[in-house]
C-alpha positions in Angstrom: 0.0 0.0 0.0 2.9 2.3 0.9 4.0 2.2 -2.7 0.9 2.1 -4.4 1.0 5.6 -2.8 4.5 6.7 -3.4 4.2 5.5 -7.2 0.9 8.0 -7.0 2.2 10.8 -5.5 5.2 10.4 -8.1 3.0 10.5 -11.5 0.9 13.3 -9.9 4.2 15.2 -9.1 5.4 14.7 -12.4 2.0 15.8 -14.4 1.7 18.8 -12.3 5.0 19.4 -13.0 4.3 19.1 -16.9 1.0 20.8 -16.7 3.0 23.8 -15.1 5.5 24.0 -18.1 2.7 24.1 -20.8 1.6 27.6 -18.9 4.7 29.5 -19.1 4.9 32.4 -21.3 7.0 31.6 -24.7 8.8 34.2 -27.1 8.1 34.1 -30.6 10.3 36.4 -32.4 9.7 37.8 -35.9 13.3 37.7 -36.5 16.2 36.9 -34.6 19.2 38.2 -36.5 19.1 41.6 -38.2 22.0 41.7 -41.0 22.7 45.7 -41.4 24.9 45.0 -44.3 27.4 47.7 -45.0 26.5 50.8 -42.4 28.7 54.0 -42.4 31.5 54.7 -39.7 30.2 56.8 -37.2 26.6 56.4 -38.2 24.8 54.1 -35.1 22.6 52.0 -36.5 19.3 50.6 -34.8 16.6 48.0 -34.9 13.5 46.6 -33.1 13.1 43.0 -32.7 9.5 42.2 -31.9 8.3 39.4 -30.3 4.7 37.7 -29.5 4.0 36.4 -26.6 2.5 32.5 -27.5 2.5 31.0 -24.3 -0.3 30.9 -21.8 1.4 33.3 -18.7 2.8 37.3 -19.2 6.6 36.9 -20.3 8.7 39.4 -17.7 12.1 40.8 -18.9 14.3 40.7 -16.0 17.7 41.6 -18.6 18.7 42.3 -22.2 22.7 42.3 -22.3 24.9 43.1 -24.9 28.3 41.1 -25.6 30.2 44.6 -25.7 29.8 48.2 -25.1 29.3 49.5 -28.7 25.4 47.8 -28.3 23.1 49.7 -26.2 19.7 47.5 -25.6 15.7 48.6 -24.2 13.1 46.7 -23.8 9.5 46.2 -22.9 9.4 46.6 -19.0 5.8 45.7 -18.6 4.9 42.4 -18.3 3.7 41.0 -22.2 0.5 39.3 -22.1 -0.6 35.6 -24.0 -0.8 37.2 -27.7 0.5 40.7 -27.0 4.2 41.6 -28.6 7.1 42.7 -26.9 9.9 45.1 -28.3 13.5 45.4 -27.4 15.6 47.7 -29.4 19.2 47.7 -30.4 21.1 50.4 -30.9 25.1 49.6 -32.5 27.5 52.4 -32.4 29.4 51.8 -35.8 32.7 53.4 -34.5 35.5 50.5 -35.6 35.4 49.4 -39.1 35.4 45.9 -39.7 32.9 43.6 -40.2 30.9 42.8 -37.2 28.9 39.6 -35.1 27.1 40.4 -32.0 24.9 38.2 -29.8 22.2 39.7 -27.1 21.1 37.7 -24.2 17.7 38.1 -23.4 16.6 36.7 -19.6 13.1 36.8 -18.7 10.3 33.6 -16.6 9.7 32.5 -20.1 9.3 28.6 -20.6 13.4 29.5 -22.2 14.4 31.9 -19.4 17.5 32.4 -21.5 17.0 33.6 -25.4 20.1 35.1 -27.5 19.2 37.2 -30.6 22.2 39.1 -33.0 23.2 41.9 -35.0 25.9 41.7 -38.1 27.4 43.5 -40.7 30.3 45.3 -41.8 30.8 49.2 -40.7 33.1 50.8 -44.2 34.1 54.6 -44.3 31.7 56.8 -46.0 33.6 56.7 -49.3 33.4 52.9 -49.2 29.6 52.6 -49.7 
């Protein structure tokens, strides 16, 4: 009897568990890498990536973070609701020339807590356009 109840209180842990998971907020991004292609030294360059909400709880964004300090990031600081979208906005300062690869890590209580979107292209002089 003692494990008929132990093997119970197992599979109900283990559907709960389950159950929970299926109720977590989820990002759905329309794009995750923005390719600038060639962008002008000393010209920042920006872009919004928008994301939907398709999970069944509000998705909270506890931290966007940048892999360096030419990226600056905001983001949608209210909570984003089952269907509603989301914004966060990069801004690249096109100072060195060069082509360039950067990643953004996203954190938030979504079902993936941790999300990484990215930039690219290659910064030329003006002349070089």
């Amino acid at each position: 009897m003692k494990k008929l109840l132990t093997f119970c209180a197992v599979i109900l842990a283990i559907a709960f568990t389950a159950m929970r998971a299926d109720v977590q907020g989820e990002f759905k991004f329309e794009k995750e890498t923005q390719d600038f292609g060639k962008i002008t030294q000393g010209k920042p360059v920006s872009y919004d990536f928008k994301f939907t909400n398709v999970g069944d709880q509000p998705i909270i964004l506890t931290e966007v973070q940048p892999t360096c300090g030419c990226t600056v990031a905001k983001f949608t600081s209210t909570p984003v609701k089952k269907g509603e979208v989301g914004t966060i906005s990069i801004t690249y300062n096109a100072a060195a020339m060069g082509p360039f690869s950067k990643a953004i890590t996203v954190k938030s209580n979504a079902k993936t807590s941790v999300k990484y979107i990215y930039i690219k292209g290659e910064v030329v002089s003006e002349n070089s356009k």
